[in-house]
C-alpha positions as CSV (number, residue, x, y, z in Angstrom):
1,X,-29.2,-11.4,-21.4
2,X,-29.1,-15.3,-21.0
3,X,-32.9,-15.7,-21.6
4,X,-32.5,-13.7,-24.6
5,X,-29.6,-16.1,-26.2
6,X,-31.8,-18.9,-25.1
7,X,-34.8,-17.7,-26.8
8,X,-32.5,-17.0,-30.1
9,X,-30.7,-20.3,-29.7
10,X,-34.5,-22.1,-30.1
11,X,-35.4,-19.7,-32.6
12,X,-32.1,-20.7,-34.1
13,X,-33.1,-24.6,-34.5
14,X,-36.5,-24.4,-36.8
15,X,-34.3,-22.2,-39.2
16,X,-31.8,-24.8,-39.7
17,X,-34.0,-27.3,-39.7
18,X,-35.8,-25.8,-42.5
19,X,-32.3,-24.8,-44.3
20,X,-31.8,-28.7,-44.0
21,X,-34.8,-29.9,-45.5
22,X,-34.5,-27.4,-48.1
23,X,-31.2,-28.1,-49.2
24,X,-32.1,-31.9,-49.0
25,X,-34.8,-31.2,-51.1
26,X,-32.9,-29.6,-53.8
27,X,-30.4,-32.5,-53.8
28,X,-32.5,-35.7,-53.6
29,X,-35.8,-34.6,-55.0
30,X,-35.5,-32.1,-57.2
31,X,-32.1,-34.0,-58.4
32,X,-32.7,-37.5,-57.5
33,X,-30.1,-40.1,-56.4
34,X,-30.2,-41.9,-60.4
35,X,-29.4,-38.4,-61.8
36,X,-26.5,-37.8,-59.5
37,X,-25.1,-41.3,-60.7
38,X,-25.2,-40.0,-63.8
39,X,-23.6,-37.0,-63.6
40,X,-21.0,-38.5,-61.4
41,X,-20.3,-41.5,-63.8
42,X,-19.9,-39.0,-66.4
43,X,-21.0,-40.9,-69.6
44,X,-24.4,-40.7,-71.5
45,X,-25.5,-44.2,-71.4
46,X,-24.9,-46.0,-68.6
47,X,-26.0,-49.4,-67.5
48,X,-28.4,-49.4,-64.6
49,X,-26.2,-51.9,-63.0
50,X,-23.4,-49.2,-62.2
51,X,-26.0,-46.4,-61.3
52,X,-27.0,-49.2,-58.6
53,X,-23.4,-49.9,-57.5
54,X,-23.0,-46.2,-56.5
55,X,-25.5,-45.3,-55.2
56,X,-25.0,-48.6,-53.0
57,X,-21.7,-47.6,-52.0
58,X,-22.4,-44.0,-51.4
59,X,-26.0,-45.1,-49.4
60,X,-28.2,-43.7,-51.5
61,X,-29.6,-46.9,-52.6
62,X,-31.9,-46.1,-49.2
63,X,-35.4,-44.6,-49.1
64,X,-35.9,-41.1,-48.7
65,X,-37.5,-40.5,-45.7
66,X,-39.7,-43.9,-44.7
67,X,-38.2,-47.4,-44.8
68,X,-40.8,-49.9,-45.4
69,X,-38.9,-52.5,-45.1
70,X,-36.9,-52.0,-41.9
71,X,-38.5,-52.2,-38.5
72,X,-39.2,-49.8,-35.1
73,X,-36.6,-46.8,-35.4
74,X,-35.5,-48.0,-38.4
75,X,-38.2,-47.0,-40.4
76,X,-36.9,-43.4,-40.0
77,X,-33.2,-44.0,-39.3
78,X,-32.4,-46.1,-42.0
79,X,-33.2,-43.4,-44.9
80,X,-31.4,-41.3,-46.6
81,X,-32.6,-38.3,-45.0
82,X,-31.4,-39.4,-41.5
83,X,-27.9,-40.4,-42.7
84,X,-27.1,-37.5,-44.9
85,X,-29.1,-34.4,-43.2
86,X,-30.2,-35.6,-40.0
87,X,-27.3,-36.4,-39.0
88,X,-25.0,-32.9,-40.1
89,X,-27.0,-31.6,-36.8
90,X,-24.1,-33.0,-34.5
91,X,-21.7,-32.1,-36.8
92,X,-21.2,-35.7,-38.9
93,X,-21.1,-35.3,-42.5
94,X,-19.8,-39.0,-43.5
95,X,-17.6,-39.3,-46.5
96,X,-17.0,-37.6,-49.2
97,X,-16.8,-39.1,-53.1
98,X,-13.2,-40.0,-52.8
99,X,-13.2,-41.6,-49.3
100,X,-12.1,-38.6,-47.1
101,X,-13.9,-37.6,-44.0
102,X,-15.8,-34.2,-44.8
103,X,-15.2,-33.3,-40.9
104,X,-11.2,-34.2,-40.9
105,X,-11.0,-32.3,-44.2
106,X,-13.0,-29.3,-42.9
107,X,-10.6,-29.4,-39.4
108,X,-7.2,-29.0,-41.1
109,X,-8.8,-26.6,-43.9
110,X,-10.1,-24.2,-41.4
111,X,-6.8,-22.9,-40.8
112,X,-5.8,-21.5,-43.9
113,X,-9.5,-20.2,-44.8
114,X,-8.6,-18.3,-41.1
115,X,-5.7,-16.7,-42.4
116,X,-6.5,-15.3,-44.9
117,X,-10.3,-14.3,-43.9
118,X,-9.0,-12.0,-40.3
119,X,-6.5,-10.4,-41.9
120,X,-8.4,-9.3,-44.8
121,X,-11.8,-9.1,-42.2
122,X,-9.6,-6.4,-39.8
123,X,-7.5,-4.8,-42.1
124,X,-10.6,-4.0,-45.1
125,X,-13.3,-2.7,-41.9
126,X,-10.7,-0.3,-40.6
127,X,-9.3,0.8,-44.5
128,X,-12.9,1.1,-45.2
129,X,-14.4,3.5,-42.4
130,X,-11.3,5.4,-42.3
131,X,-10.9,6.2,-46.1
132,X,-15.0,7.2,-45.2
133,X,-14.1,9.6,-42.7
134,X,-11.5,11.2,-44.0
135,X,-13.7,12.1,-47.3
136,X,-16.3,13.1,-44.7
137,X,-14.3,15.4,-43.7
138,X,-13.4,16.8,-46.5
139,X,-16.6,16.9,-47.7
140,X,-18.0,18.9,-50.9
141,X,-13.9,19.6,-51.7
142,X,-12.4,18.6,-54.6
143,X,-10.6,15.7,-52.4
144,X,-14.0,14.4,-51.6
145,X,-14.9,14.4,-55.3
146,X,-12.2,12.8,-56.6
147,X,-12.4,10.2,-53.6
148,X,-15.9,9.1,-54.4
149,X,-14.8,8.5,-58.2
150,X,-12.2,6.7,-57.2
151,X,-14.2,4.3,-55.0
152,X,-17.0,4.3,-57.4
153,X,-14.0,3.0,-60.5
154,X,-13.0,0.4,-57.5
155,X,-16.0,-1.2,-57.3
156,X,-17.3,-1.6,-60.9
157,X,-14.0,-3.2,-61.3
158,X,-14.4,-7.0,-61.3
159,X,-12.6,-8.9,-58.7
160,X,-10.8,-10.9,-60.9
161,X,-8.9,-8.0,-62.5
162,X,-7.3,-7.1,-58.9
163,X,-6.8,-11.0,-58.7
164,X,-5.0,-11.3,-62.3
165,X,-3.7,-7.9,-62.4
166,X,-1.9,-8.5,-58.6
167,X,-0.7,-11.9,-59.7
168,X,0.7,-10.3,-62.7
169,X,2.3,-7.3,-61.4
170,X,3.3,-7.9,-57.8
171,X,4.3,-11.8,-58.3
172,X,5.5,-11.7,-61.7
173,X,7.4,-8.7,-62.8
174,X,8.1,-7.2,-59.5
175,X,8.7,-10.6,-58.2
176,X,8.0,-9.5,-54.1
177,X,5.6,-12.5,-53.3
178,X,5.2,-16.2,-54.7
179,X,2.3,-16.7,-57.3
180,X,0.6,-19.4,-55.4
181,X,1.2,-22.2,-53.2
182,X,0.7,-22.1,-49.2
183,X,2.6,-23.9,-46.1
184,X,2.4,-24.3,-43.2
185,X,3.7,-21.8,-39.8
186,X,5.2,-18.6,-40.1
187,X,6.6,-19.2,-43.6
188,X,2.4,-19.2,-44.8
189,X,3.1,-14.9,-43.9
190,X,4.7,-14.6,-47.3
191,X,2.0,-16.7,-49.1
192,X,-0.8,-15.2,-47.8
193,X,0.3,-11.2,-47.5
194,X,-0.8,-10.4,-51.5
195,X,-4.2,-12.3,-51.3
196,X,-5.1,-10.1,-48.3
197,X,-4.0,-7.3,-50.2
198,X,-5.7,-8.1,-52.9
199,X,-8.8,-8.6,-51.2
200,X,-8.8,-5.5,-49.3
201,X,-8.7,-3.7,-52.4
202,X,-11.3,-5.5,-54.2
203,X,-14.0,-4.7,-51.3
204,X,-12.9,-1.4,-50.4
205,X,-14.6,0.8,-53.0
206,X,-17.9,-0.1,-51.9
207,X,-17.6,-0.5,-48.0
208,X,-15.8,2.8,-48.2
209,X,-19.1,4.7,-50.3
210,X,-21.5,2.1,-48.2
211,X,-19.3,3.7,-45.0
212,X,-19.5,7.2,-46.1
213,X,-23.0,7.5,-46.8
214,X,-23.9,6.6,-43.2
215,X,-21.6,8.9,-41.7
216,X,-22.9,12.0,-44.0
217,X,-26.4,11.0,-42.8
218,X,-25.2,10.9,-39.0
219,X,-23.8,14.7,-39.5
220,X,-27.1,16.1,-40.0
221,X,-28.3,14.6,-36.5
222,X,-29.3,17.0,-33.5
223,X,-26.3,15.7,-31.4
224,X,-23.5,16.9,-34.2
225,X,-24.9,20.4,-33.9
226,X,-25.0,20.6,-30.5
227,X,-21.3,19.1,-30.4
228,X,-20.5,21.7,-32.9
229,X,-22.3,24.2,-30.8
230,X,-20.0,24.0,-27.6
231,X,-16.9,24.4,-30.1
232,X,-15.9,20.8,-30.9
233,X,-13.3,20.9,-33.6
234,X,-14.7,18.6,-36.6
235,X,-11.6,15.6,-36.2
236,X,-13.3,14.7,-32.4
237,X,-17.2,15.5,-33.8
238,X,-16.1,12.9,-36.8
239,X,-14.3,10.6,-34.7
240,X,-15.3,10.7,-31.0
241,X,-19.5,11.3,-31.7
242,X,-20.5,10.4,-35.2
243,X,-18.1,7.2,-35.7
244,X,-19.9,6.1,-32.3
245,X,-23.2,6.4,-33.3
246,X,-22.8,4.6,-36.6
247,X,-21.7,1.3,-35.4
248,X,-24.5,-0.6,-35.5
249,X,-25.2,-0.2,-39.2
250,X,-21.6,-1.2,-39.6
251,X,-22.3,-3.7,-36.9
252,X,-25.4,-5.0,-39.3
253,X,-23.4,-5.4,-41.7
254,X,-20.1,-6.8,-40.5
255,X,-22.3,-9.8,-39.3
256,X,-22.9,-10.9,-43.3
257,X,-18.4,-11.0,-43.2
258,X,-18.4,-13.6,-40.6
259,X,-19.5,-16.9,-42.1
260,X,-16.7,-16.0,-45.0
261,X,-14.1,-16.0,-42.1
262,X,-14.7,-19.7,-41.8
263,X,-15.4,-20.6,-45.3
264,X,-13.0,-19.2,-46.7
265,X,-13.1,-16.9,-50.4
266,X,-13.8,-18.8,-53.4
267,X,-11.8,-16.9,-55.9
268,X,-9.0,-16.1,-54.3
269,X,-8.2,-19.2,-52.8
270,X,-9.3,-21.0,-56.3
271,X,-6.6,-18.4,-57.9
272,X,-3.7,-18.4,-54.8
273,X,-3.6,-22.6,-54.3
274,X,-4.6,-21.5,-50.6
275,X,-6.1,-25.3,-49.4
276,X,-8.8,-23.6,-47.5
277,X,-12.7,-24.3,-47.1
278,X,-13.1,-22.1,-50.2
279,X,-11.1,-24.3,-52.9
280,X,-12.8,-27.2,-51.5
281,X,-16.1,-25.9,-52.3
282,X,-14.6,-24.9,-55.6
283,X,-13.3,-28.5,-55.8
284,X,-16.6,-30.5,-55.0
285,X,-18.7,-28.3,-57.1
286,X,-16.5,-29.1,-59.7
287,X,-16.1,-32.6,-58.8
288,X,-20.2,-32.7,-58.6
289,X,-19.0,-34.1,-54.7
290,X,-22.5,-33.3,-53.4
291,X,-22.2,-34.4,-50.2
292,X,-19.0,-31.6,-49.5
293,X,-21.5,-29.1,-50.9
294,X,-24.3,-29.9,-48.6
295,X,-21.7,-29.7,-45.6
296,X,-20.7,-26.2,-46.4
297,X,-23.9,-24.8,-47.1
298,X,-25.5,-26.2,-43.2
299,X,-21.8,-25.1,-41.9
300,X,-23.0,-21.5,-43.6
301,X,-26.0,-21.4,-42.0
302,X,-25.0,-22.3,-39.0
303,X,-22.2,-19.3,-39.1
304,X,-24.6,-16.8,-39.8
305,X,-27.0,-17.4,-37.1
306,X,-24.0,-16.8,-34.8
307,X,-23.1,-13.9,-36.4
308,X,-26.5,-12.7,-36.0
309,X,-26.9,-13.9,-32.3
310,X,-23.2,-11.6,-31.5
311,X,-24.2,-8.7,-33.4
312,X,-27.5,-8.1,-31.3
313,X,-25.3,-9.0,-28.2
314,X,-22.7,-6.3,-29.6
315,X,-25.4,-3.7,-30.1
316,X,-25.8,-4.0,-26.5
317,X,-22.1,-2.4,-26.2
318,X,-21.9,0.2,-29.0
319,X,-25.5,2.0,-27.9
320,X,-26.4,1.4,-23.8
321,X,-30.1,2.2,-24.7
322,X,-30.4,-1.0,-26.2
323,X,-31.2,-3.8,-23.7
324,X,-31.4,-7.4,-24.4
325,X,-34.2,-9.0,-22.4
């Protein structure tokens, strides 16, 4: 087990590497540092003397990758691509547009992002494979019918309708939970209960189909006849053998949940005035802050090759013939 996390850990480094260089490549070459000044300045014609000024007080006035004219290390560490890429490998991501320190902001948004994420995380997996198993085993009735039109109207519905729609109904007319707004300690329960909600409902419909098609294929296994064979009633063959078997594709794809646990939901943070990691994405895209945006997308990265790293380690636990070596 411990050579196998050290093998995936090195693995782990080229892929971020090349994540880095890609998403450095996207912002400096493909969008150079003069363009960004533009955007950023925000006016059509601008003199070449601001575009200068900040990008000099950003530091991107620096080469790209080779310094000419500094000398020994400098040639590589005074660049660009040191200071603003390089450097996101032990966690520094310098300043954002406005002065703030990306890190210190990411810190004291985490928390929110978190409260929102488990709760919806925990509460939409188990909604989700139980609504699945309970039209599995009421399969081919008119329940089941009306069960997978339900889900299948749930998800062609956008997400912003069950954002507006709750917003409108729950905080509005019926008045049972604040609009928006968020604060901090126990008082943040009453803030943060209709986002979850909301969230749970949004994703439901297709986990729940996603959910039940797995379990309808693990029915027709060998095992589930045999269970059925030696007179297993269908609740324990549903829950005790075929929910078992099926947890590494849920496994699989519970791993794509976990960088959103950190980094929060766009919309419904945007929407709720949560002050999580997902309205601050929202807020530097908007603000064209691309230094913010780069931090998120290596934090991303790096949250997904954890959650890959823990789901082969959890595979380990749902199915003892897999062995990590």
């Amino acid at each position: 087990m411990f050579a196998y996390l050290i093998r995936r850990l090195f693995y782990a480094i080229p892929i971020l590497i090349g994540v880095n260089v890609l998403t450095f490549a996207l912002f400096f070459v493909v969008n150079s540092p003069d363009d960004m000044a533009r955007m950023q300045l925000g006016a059509k014609r601008v003199s070449q003397e601001a575009i200068e000024k900040w990008k000099a007080e950003r530091g991107y006035d620096k080469p790209l990758f080779w310094n000419e004219n500094a000398k020994g290390l400098g040639k590589v560490t005074e660049t660009i691509f040191f200071s603003k890429s390089v450097k996101m490998f032990v966690f520094d991501f310098g300043r954002a547009d406005d002065g703030r320190d990306i890190a210190r902001e990411i810190k004291n948004r985490m928390g929110p992002s978190l409260a929102i994420a488990v709760p919806v995380f925990v509460l939409g997996l188990f909604a989700a494979i139980t609504t699945a198993l309970l039209l599995v085993y009421f399969r081919a009735t008119p329940l089941d019918f009306l069960g997978v039109a339900a889900l299948v109207t749930m998800m062609s519905i956008s997400s912003l309708f069950y954002i507006i729609g709750g917003q409108w109904l729950v905080a509005k007319v019926w008045r049972w939970a604040p609009i928006s707004g968020y604060v901090e300690g126990i008082s943040a329960a009453k803030f943060i209960i209709l986002p979850v909600i909301i969230s749970v409902l949004a994703g439901l419909g297709a986990s729940a189909r996603w959910y039940r098609t797995i379990f309808l294929e693990e029915i027709t296994r060998d095992y589930v006849r045999t269970a059925r064979a030696k007179g297993l009633p269908e609740r324990l063959v549903l829950f005790r053998h075929v929910l078992r078997n099926a947890l590494i594709p849920i496994l699989t794809g519970a791993v794509v949940i976990i960088p959103s646990l950190f980094l929060g939901s766009l919309l419904i943070e945007a929407f709720f005035g949560i002050p999580g990691l997902g309205s601050y994405t929202i807020e530097a895209i908007n603000a064209q802050d691309f230094a913010v945006v780069r931090a998120m997308v290596f934090i991303g990265s790096v949250l997904y090759i954890i959650g890959l790293i823990l789901t082969d380690i959890s595979y380990t636990l749902a199915d003892p013939r897999i062995r990590l070596s």
